[in-house]
SETI-818275 format. One record per residue: residue number from 1; residue in one letter; x, y, z of N, C-alpha, C in turn. Coordinates in Angstrom, 1 decimal. Atoms other than C-alpha are relative to their C-alpha. Layout:
N
+-----+---+--------+--------+--------+--------+--------+--------+--------+--------+--------+
:   k : r :    n.X :    n.Y :    n.Z :   ca.X :   ca.Y :   ca.Z :    c.X :    c.Y :    c.Z :
+-----+---+--------+--------+--------+--------+--------+--------+--------+--------+--------+
: NUM : a :      X :      Y :      Z :      X :      Y :      Z :      X :      Y :      Z :
...
+-----+---+--------+--------+--------+--------+--------+--------+--------+--------+--------+
This chain:
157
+-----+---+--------+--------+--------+--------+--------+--------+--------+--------+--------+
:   k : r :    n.X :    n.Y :    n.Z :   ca.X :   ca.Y :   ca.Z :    c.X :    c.Y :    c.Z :
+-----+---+--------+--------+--------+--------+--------+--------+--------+--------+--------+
:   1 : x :   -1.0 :   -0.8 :   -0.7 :  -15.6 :   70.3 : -118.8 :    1.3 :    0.1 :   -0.9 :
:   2 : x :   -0.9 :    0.0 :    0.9 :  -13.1 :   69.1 : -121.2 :    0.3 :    1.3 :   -1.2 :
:   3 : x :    0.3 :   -0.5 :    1.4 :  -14.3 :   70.6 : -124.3 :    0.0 :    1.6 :    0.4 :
:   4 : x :   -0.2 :   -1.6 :   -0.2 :  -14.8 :   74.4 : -122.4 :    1.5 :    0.3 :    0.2 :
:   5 : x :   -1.3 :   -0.5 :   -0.1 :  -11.1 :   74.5 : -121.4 :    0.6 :   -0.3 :   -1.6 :
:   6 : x :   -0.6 :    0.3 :    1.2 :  -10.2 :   73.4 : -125.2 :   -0.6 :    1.0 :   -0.7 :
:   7 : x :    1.1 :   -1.4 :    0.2 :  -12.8 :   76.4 : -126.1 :    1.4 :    1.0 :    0.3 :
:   8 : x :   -0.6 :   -1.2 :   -0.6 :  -11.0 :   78.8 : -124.0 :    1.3 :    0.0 :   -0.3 :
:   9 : x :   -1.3 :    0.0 :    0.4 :   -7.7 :   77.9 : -125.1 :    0.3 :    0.5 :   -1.4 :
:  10 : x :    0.1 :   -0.7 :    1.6 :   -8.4 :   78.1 : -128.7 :   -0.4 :    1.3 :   -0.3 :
:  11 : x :    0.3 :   -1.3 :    0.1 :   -9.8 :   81.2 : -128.3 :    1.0 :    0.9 :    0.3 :
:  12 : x :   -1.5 :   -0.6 :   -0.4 :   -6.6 :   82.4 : -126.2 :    0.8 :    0.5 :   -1.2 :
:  13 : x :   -0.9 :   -0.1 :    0.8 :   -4.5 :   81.5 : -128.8 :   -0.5 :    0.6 :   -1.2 :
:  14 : x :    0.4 :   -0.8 :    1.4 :   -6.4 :   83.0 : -132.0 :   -0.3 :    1.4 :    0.5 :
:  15 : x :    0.0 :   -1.6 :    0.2 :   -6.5 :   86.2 : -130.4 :    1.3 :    0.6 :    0.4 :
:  16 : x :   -1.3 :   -0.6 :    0.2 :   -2.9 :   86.4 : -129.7 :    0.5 :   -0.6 :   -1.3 :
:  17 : x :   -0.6 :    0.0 :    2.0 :   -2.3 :   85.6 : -133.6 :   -0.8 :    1.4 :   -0.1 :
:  18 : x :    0.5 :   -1.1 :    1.1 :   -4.8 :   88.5 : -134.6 :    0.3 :    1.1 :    0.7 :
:  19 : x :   -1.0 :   -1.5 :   -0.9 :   -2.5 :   90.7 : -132.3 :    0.9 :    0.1 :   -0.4 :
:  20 : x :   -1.4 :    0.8 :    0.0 :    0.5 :   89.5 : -133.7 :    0.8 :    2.4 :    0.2 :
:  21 : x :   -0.7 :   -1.2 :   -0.1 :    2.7 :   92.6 : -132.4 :    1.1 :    0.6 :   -1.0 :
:  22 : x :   -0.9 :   -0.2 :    1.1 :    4.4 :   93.0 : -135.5 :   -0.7 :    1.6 :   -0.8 :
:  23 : x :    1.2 :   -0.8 :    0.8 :    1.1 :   94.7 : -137.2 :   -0.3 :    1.3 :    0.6 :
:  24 : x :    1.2 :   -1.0 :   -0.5 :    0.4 :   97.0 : -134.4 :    0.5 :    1.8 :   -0.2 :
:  25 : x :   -0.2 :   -1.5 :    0.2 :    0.0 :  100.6 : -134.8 :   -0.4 :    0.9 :    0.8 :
:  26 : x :    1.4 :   -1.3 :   -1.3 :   -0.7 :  103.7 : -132.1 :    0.3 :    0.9 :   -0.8 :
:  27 : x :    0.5 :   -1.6 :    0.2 :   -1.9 :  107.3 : -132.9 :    0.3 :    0.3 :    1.1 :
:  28 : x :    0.0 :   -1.1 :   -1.5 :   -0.7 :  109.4 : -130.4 :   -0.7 :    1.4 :    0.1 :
:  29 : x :    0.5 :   -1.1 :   -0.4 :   -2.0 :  112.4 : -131.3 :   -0.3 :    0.5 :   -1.8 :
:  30 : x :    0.6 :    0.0 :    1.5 :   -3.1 :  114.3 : -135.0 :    0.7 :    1.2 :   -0.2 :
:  31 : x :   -0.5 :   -1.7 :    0.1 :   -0.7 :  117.2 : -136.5 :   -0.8 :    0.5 :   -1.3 :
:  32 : x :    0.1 :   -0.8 :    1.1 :   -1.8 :  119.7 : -138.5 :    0.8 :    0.1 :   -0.8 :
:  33 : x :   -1.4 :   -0.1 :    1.0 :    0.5 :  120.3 : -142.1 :   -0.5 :    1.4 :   -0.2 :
:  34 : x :    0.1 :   -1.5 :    1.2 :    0.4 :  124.2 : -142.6 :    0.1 :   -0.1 :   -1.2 :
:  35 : x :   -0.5 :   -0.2 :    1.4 :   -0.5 :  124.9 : -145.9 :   -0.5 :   -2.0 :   -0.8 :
:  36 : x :    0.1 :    1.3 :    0.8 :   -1.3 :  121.0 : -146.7 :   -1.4 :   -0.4 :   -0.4 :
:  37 : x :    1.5 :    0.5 :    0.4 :   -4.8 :  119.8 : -148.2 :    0.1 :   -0.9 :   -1.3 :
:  38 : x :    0.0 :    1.4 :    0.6 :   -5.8 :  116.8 : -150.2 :    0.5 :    0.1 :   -1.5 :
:  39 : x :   -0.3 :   -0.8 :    1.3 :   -5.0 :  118.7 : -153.6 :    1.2 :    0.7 :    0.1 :
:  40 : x :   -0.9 :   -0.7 :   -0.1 :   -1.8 :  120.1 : -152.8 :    1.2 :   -0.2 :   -0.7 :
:  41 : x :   -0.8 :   -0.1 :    1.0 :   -0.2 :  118.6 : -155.5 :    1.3 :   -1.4 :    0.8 :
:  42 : x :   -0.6 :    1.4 :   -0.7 :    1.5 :  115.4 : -153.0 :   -0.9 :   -0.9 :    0.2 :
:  43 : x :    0.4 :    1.1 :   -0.6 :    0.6 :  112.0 : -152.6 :    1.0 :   -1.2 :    0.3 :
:  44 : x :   -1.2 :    1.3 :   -0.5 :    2.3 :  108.9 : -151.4 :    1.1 :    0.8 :    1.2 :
:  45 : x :   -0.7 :   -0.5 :   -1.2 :    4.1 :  108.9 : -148.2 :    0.5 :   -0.9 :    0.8 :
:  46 : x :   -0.7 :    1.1 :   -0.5 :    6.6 :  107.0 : -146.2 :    0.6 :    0.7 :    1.7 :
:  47 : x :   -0.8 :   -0.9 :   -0.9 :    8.1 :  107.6 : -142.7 :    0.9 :   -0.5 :    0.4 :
:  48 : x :   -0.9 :    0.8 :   -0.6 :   11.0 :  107.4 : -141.3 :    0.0 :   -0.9 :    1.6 :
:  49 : x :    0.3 :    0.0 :   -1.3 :   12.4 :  106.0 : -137.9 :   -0.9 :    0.8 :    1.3 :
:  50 : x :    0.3 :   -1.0 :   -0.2 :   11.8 :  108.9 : -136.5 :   -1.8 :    0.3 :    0.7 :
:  51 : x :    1.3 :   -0.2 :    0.1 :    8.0 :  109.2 : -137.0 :    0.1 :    1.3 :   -0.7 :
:  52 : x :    0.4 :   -0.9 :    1.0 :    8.4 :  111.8 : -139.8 :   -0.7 :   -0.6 :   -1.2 :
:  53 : x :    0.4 :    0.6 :    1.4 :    6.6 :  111.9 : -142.5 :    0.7 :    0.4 :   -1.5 :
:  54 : x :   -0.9 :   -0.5 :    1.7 :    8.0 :  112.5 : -146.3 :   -1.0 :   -0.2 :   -0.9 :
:  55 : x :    1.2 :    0.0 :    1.3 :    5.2 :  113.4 : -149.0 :    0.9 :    0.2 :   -1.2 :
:  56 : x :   -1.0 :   -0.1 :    1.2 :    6.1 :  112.9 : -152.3 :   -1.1 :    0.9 :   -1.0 :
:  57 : x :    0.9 :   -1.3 :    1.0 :    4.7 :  115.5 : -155.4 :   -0.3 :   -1.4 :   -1.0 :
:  58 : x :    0.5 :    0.9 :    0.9 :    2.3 :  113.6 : -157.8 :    0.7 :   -0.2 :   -0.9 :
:  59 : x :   -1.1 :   -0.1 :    1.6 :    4.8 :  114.6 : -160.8 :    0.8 :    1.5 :   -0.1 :
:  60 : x :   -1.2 :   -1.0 :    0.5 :    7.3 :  116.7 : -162.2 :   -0.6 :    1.2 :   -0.5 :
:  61 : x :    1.0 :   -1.2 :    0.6 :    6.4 :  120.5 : -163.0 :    1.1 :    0.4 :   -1.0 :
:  62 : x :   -0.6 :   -0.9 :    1.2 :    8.3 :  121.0 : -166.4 :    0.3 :    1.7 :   -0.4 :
:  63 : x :    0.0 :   -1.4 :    0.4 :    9.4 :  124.7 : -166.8 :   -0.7 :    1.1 :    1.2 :
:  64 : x :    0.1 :   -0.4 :   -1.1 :    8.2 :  125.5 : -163.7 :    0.8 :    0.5 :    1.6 :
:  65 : x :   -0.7 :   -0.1 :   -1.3 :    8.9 :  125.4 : -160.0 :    1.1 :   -1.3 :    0.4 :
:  66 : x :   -0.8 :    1.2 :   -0.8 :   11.5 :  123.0 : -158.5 :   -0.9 :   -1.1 :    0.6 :
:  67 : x :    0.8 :    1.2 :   -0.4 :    9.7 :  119.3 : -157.7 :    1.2 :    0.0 :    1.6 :
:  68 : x :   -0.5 :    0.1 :   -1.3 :   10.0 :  119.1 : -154.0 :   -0.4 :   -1.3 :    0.8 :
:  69 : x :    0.6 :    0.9 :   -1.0 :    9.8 :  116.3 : -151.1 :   -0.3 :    0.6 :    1.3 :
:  70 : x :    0.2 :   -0.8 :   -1.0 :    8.2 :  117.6 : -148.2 :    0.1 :   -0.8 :    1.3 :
:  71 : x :   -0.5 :    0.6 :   -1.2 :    9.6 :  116.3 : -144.5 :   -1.1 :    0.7 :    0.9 :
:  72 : x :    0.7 :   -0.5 :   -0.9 :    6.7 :  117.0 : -142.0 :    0.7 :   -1.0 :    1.3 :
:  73 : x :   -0.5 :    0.2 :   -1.1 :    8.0 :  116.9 : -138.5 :   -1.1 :   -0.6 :    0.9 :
:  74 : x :    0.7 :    0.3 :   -1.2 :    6.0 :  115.2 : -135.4 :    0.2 :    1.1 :    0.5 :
:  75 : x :    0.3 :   -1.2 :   -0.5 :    5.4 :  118.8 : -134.4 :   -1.1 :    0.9 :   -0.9 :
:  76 : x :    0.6 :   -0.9 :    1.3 :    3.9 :  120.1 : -138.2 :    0.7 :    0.4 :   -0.4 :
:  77 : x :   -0.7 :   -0.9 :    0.7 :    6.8 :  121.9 : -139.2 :    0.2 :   -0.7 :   -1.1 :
:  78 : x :   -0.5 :    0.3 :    1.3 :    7.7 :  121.3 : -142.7 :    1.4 :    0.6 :   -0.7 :
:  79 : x :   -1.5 :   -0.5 :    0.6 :   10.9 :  121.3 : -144.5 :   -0.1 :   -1.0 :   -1.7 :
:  80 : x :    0.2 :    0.2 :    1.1 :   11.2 :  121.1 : -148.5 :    1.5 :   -0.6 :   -0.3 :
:  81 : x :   -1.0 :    0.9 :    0.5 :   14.1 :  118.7 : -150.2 :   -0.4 :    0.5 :   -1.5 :
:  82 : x :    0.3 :   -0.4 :    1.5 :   14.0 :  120.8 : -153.8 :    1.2 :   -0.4 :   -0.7 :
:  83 : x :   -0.6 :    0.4 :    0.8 :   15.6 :  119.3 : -156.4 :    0.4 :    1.1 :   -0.7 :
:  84 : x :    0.0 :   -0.9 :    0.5 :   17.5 :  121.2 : -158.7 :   -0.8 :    0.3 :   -1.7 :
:  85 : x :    0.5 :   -0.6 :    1.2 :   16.3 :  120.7 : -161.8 :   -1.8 :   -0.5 :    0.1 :
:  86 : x :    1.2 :    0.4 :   -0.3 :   12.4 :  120.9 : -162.3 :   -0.6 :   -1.3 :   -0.9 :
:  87 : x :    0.6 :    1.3 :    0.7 :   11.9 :  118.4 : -165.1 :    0.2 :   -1.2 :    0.2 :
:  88 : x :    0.0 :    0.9 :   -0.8 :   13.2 :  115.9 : -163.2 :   -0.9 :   -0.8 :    1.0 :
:  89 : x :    0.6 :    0.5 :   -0.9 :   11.2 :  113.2 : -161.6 :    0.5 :   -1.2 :    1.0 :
:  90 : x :   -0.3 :    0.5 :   -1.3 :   11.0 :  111.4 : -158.9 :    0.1 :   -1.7 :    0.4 :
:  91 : x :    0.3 :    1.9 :    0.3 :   11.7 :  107.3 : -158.9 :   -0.3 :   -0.2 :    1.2 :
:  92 : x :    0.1 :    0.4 :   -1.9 :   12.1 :  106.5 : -155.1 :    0.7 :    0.8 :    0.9 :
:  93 : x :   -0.7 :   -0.3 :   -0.5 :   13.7 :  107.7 : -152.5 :   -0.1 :   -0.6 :    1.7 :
:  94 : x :   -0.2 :    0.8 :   -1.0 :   14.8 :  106.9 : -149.0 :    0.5 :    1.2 :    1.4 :
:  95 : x :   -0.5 :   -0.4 :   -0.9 :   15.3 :  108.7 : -145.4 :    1.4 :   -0.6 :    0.5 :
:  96 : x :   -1.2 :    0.3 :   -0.2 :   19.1 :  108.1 : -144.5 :    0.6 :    0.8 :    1.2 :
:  97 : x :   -0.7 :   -0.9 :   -1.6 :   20.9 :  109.0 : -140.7 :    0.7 :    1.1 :   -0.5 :
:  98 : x :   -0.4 :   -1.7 :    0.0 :   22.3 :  112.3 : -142.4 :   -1.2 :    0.8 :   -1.1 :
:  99 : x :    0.9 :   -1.0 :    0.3 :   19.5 :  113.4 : -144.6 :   -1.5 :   -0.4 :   -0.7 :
: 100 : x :    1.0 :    0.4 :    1.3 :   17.4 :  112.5 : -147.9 :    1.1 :   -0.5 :   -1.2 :
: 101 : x :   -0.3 :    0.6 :    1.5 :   18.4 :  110.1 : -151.0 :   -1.5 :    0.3 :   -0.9 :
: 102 : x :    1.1 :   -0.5 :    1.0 :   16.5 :  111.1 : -154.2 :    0.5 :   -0.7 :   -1.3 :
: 103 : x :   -0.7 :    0.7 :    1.1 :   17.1 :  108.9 : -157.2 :   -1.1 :    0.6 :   -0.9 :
: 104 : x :    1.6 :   -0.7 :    0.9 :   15.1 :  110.8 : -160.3 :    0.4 :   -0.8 :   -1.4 :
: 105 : x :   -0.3 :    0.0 :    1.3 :   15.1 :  110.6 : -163.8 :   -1.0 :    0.5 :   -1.2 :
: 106 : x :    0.4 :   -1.1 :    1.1 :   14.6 :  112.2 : -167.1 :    0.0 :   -0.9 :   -1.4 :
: 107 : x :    0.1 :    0.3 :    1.5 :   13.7 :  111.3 : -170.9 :    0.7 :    0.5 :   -0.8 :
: 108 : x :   -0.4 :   -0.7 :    1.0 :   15.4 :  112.6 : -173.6 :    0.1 :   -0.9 :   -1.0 :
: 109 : x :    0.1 :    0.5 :    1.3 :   14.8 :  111.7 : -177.3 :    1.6 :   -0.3 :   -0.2 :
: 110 : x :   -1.7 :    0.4 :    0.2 :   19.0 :  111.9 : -177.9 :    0.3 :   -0.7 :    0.7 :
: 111 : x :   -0.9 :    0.8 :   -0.4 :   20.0 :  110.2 : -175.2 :   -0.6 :   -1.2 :    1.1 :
: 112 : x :    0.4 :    0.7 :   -0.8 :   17.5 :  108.3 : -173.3 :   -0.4 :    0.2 :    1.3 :
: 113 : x :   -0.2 :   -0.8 :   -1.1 :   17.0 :  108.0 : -170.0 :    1.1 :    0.3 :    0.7 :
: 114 : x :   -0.7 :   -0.5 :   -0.7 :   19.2 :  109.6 : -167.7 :   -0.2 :   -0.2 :    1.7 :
: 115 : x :    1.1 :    0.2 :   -1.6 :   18.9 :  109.0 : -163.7 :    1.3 :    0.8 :    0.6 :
: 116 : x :   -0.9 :   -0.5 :   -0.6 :   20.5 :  111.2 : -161.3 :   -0.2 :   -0.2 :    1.7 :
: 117 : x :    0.1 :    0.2 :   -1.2 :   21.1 :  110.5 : -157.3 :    0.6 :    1.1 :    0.9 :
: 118 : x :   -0.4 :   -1.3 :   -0.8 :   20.8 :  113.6 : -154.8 :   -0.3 :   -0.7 :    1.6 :
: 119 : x :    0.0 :    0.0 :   -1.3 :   21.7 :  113.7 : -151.8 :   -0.3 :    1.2 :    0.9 :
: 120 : x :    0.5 :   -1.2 :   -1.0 :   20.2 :  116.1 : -148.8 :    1.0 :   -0.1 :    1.1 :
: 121 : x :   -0.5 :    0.1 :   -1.2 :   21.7 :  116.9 : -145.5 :   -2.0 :    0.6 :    0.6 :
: 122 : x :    1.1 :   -0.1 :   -0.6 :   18.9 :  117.3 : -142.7 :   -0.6 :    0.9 :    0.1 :
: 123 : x :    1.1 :   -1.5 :    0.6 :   18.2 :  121.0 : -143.4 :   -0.6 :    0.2 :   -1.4 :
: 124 : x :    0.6 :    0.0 :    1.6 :   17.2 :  120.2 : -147.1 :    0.9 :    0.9 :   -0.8 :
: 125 : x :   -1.3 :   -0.7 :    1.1 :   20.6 :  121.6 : -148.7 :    0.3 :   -1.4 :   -0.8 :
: 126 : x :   -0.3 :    0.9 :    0.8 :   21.7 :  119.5 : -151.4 :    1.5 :    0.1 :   -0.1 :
: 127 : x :   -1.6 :    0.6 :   -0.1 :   25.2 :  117.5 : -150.7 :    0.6 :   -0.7 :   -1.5 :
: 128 : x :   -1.1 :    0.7 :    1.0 :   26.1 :  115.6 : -153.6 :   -1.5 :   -0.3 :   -1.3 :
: 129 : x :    0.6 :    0.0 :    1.6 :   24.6 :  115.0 : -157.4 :    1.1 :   -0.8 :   -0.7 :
: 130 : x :   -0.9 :    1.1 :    1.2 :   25.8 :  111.7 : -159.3 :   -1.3 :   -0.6 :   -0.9 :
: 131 : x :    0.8 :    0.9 :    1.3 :   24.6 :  110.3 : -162.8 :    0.2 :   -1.2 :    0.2 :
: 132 : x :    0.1 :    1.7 :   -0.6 :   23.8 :  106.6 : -162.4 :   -0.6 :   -0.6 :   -1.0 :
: 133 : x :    0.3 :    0.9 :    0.8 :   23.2 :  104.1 : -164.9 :   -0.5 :   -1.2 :    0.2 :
: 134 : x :    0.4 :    1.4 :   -0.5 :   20.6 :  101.5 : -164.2 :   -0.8 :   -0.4 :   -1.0 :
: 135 : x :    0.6 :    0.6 :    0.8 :   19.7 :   98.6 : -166.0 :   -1.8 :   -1.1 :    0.0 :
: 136 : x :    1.3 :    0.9 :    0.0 :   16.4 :   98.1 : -164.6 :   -0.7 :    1.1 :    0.9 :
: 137 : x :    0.7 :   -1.4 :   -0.4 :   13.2 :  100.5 : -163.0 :    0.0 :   -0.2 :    1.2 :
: 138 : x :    0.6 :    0.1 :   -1.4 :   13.3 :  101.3 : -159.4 :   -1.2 :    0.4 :    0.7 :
: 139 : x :    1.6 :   -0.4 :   -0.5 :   10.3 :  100.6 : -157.4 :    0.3 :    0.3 :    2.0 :
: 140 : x :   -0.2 :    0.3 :   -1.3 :   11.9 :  100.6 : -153.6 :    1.7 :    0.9 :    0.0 :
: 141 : x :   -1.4 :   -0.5 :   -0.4 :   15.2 :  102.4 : -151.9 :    0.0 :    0.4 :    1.1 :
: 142 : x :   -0.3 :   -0.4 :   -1.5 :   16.6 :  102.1 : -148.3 :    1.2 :   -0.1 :   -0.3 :
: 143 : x :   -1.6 :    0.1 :   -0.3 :   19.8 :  103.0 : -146.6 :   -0.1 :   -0.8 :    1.7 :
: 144 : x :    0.1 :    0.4 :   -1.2 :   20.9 :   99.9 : -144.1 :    0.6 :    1.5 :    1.0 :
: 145 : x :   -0.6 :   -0.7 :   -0.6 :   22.7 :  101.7 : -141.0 :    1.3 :    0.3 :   -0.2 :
: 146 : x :   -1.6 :    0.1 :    0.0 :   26.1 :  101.1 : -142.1 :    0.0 :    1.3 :   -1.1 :
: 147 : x :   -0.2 :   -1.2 :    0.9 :   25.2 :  103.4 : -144.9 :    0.1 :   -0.4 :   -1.7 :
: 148 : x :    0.2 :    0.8 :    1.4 :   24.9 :  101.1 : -148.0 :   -1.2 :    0.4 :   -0.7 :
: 149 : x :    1.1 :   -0.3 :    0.5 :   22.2 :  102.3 : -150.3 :   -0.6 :   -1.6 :   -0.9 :
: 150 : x :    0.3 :    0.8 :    0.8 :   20.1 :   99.4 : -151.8 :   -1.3 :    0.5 :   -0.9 :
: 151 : x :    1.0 :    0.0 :    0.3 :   17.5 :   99.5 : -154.2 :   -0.6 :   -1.2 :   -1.0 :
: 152 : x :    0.2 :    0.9 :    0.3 :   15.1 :   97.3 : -155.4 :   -1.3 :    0.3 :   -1.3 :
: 153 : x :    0.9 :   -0.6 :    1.3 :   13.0 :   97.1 : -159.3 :   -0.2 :   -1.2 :   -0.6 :
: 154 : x :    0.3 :    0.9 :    1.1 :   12.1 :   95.4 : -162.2 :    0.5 :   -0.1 :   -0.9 :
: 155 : x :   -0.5 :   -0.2 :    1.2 :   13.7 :   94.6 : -164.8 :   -0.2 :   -0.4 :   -1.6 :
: 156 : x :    1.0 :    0.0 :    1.0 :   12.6 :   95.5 : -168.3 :    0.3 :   -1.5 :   -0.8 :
: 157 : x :    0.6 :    1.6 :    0.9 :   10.8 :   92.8 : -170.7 :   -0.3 :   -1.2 :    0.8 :
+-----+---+--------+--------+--------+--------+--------+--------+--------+--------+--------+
C-alpha cells in the first residue's frame, strides 16, 4: 500500500516538472503572410510582446533593393522596416515600446568596419541614424522598459 502511494506521488511530481509552466507554448490559430514562402529571401525570427513576428532577410542585397525587416501582425498584415542604405547588414536587432532598433554594419577596405544604429517608429519610418563604435561582435539586443538598449557579443580573439 505503501509503495503505490510513493508510486503515485513520484509520478505527480515528475509530471509537474515536465510541465514546468515556464516552457509552455499555445497556438491559437495559423496566419497566412501575403506574399511570404520558404524562399523569400527571410529567415530567422523573433517576436515581440505583442505576439508579432519580425523576419529577418538572409543578407544584404548590394546595389540593389533596400535590406528590409519584415513586422507580421497577429492578423497577416505586414509592414517593412527598410534600411537606408542597401549594403548594409544586419547584426541584431530588437522590438522596442516605440518601434524597431537595427544595429547593422558594413566593411570597407579604408576604414574597416563601420556599425550604424536605426531607429523605426511603429509605422516603419526611420527616427534616428547613429555611428557606433564597438569593440566586440553583436550576437543579441533588447530594449529593458525603461528604454536602455543592451546588447550582448563576443569579443574578438
Amino acid at each position: 500500500m505503501n509503495s503505490r502511494i510513493i508510486v503515485a506521488i513520484t509520478l505527480a511530481f515528475a509530471s509537474v516538472l515536465a510541465t514546468h509552466p515556464g516552457f509552455a507554448q499555445q497556438i491559437t490559430s495559423d496566419v497566412v503572410i501575403p506574399g511570404a514562402s520558404l524562399n523569400d529571401g527571410y529567415a530567422g525570427s523573433d517576436c515581440d510582446d505583442n505576439g508579432q513576428l519580425y523576419r529577418r532577410p538572409v543578407s544584404a542585397r548590394p546595389g540593389g533593393q533596400g535590406v528590409s525587416l519584415m513586422r507580421v501582425a497577429t492578423d497577416g498584415s505586414t509592414l517593412l522596416f527598410t534600411l537606408p542604405k542597401p549594403e548594409w547588414s544586419i547584426q541584431v536587432f530588437a522590438p522596442t515600446a516605440e518601434g524597431l532598433a537595427v544595429l547593422t554594419n558594413r566593411f570597407d577596405a579604408a576604414t574597416g568596419v563601420t556599425g550604424h544604429m536605426y531607429r523605426f517608429d511603429r509605422q516603419g519610418d526611420l527616427q534616428t541614424e547613429r555611428t557606433v563604435a564597438l569593440d566586440f561582435n553583436p550576437m543579441a539586443m533588447a530594449e529593458t522598459k525603461s528604454g536602455r538598449t543592451s546588447l550582448w557579443g563576443i569579443a574578438p580573439g
